[in-house]
Structure formats: structure tokens, C-alpha cells
C-alpha positions in Angstrom: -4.2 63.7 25.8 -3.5 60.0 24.9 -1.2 60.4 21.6 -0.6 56.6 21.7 -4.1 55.9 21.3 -4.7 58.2 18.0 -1.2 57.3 16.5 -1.9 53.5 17.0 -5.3 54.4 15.1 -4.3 56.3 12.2 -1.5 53.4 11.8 -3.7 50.9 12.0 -5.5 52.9 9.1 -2.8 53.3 7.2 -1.9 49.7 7.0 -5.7 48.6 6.1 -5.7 51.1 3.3 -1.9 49.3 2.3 -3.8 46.0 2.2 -6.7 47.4 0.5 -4.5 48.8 -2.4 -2.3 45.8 -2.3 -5.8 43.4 -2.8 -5.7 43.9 -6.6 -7.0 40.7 -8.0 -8.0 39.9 -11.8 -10.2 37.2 -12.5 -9.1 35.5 -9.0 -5.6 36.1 -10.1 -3.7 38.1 -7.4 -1.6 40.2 -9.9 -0.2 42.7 -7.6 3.5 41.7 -7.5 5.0 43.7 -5.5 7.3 41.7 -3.4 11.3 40.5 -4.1 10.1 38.0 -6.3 8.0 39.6 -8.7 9.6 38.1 -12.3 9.0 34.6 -10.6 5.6 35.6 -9.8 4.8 36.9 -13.4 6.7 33.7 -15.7 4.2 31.1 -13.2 1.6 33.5 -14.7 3.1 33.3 -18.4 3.2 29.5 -17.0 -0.8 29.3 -16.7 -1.2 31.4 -19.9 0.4 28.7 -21.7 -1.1 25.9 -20.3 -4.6 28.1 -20.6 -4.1 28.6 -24.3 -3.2 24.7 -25.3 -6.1 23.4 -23.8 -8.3 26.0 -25.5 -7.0 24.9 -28.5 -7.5 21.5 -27.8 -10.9 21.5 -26.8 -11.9 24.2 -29.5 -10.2 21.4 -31.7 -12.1 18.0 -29.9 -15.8 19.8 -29.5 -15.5 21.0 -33.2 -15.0 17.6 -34.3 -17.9 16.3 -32.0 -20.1 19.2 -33.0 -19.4 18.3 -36.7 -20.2 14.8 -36.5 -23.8 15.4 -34.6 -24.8 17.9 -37.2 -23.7 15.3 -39.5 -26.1 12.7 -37.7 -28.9 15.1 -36.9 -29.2 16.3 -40.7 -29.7 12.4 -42.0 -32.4 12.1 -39.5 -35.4 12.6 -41.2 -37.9 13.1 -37.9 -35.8 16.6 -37.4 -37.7 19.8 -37.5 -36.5 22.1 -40.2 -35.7 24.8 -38.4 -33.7 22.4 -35.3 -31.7 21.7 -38.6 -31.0 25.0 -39.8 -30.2 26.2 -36.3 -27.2 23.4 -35.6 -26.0 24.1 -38.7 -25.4 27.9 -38.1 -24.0 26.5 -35.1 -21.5 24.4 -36.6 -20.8 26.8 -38.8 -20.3 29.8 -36.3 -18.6 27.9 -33.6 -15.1 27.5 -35.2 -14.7 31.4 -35.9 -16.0 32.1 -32.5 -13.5 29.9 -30.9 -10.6 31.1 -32.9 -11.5 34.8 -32.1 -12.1 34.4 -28.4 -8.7 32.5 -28.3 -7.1 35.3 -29.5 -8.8 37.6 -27.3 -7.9 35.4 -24.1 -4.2 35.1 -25.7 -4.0 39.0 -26.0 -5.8 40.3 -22.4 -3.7 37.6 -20.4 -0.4 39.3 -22.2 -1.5 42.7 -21.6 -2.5 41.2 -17.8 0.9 39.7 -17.6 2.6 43.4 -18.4 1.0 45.6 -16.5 1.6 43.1 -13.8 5.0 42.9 -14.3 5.2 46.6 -14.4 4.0 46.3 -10.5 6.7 43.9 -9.6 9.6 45.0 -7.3 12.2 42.7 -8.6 15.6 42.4 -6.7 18.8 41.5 -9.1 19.0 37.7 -7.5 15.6 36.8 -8.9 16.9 37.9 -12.1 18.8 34.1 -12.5 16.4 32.3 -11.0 14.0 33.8 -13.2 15.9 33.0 -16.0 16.0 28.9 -14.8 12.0 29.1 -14.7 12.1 31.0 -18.3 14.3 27.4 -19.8 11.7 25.3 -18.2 8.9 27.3 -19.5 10.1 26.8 -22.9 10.7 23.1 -22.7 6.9 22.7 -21.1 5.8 25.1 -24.4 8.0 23.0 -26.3 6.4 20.3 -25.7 3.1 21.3 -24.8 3.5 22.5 -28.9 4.3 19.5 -30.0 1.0 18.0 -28.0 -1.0 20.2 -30.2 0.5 19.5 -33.3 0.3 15.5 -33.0 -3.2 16.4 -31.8 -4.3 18.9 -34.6 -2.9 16.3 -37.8 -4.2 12.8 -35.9 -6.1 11.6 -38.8 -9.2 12.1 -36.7 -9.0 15.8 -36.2 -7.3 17.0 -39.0 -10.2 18.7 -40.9 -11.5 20.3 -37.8 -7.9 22.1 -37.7 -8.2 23.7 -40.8 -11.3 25.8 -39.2 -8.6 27.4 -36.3 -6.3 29.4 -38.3 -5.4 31.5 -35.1 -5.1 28.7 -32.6 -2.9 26.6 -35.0 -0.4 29.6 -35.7 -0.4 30.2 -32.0 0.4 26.6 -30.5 2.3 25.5 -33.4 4.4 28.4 -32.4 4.5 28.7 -28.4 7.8 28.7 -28.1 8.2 31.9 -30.3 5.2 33.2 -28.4 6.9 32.7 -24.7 9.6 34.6 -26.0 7.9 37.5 -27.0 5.9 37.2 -23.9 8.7 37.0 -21.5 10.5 39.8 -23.7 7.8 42.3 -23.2 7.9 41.4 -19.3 11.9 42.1 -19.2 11.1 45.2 -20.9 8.4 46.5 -19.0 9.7 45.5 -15.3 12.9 46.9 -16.1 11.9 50.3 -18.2 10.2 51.0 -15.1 13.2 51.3 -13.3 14.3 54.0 -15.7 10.9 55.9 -14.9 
């Protein structure tokens, strides 16, 4: 009749099912944050988002300018087969709509991750100002990483392939008004839950 011996095994069970439910991980993102500092946790996320999106833009932007300027080259050449021709073209043509709509689609899955995230986090009132500090440095770096883009998307060099992202443009142009909304829904959603 050793009780020590089965409760020290069914708590020892208990806490590796905890950690098994607490190991939720998205694309290598640990997005379970459920600790005192889960609106910090979830604007460094908004933080990669952002980040994420301006270089997908940028080289959407750069490899549709290079991609243009080898179909360019490689429909002069008159020792090209036919159908190599016809196939880089329909590749020139396709990539800029594919690139536009999968930036979108990253744009709106990492928002959606960011919420329900958020709606995991265990946020304690004190986090509440620093989380605000991190949300006016988060808008300068989408400030400026905005700004990047634009200067990048009208260089003189790159202003054609531009035109082809309608999406991307909007978006970056706009990241400011986008971390916003972003951070808005994640306010909502980690302190609706509250009221649940």
C-alpha cells in the first residue's frame, strides 16, 4: 500500500500531459501563450509578420523584374525552342498574380494565427503598458519599413514590375494602417475572452 508511489505517478502524468497540451507549435512558431506575458509575446509575432510581409513584397517585386528581363533576353534569342519560349512566358505572365495572391494568403493566415493566439494568452494588467511601448515601436519599424517599400517599388528600375502587385503595394504602402488593425483585433480578442 505505497500511496506515494501511485500519487507521484499519476502527477508525474499529469504534468506530461500539461506539457503535451502546452507544445502547440505552428509552422515552428510556439503560439501557445499562456504565460504573464502573452500581449508581448503576440505584438513580437505581429513583429515577424511585418517584417515577413515587406520582404515578400520586395522579393515578389526584385524576382519579377529579373524574371521579366530573362524572358526578355530569352525571346530575342533565336536558338530557343518554341515551346521553352512559350513556357517562360506563361511563367512571366503567371508569376506576378501568384505572388500577389499568396501574399495575401500569408498576410491573412498569420492574422488569423496571431488571434487565436492571442485568444490563448494569460495577460496580467502590467503587460498591458509595456505592451503598448512595443505597439509605438512596432509602428515606427512599419513606418519605416513602409517607406522601404515605397522608395523601392517607384526606383526607376522597378517601377513597372510594381504595377503587377496590386495587393502587395496597397498592403506595404499601408503597414502602418495594417498594424493597427492587427494589434486592434488582438486587444479585442485577448480581452473579449475575459468576458467569456
Amino acid at each position: 500500500m505505497n500511496y506515494n508511489g501511485v500519487s507521484r505517478k499519476l502527477t508525474q502524468s499529469n504534468l506530461e500531459n500539461q506539457s503535451i497540451k502546452e507544445k502547440k507549435v505552428l509552422g515552428g512558431l510556439n503560439l501557445n501563450f499562456r504565460n504573464k506575458k502573452g500581449g508581448v509575446n503576440a505584438i513580437f509575432f505581429i513583429a515577424v509578420i511585418v517584417i515577413l510581409l515587406i520582404v515578400w513584397g520586395a522579393v515578389s517585386l526584385i524576382g519579377n523584374s529579373i524574371l521579366k528581363e530573362i524572358n526578355v533576353d530569352f525571346q530575342n534569342d533565336t536558338n530557343s525552342d518554341a515551346f521553352a519560349k512559350a513556357n517562360l512566358q506563361q511563367t512571366t505572365t503567371n508569376y506576378p498574380k501568384t505572388m500577389d495572391s499568396s501574399y495575401l494568403v500569408i498576410m491573412l493566415l498569420a492574422w488569423i494565427g496571431v488571434v487565436i493566439a492571442s485568444f490563448n494568452a494569460l495577460e496580467h494588467p502590467i503587460f498591458f503598458i509595456i505592451a503598448i511601448i512595443f505597439v509605438s515601436a512596432l509602428l515606427f519599424i512599419g513606418a519605416v519599413l513602409s517607406n522601404f517599400y515605397e522608395d523601392l517599388a517607384n526606383s526607376s528600375d522597378l517601377v513597372l514590375s510594381a504595377a503587377d502587385f496590386p495587393i502587395t503595394y496597397f498592403v506595404n504602402s499601408q503597414m502602418v494602417l495594417v498594424v493597427l488593425v492587427i494589434v486592434a483585433s488582438v486587444i479585442i480578442t485577448m480581452y473579449a475572452r475575459e468576458r467569456l
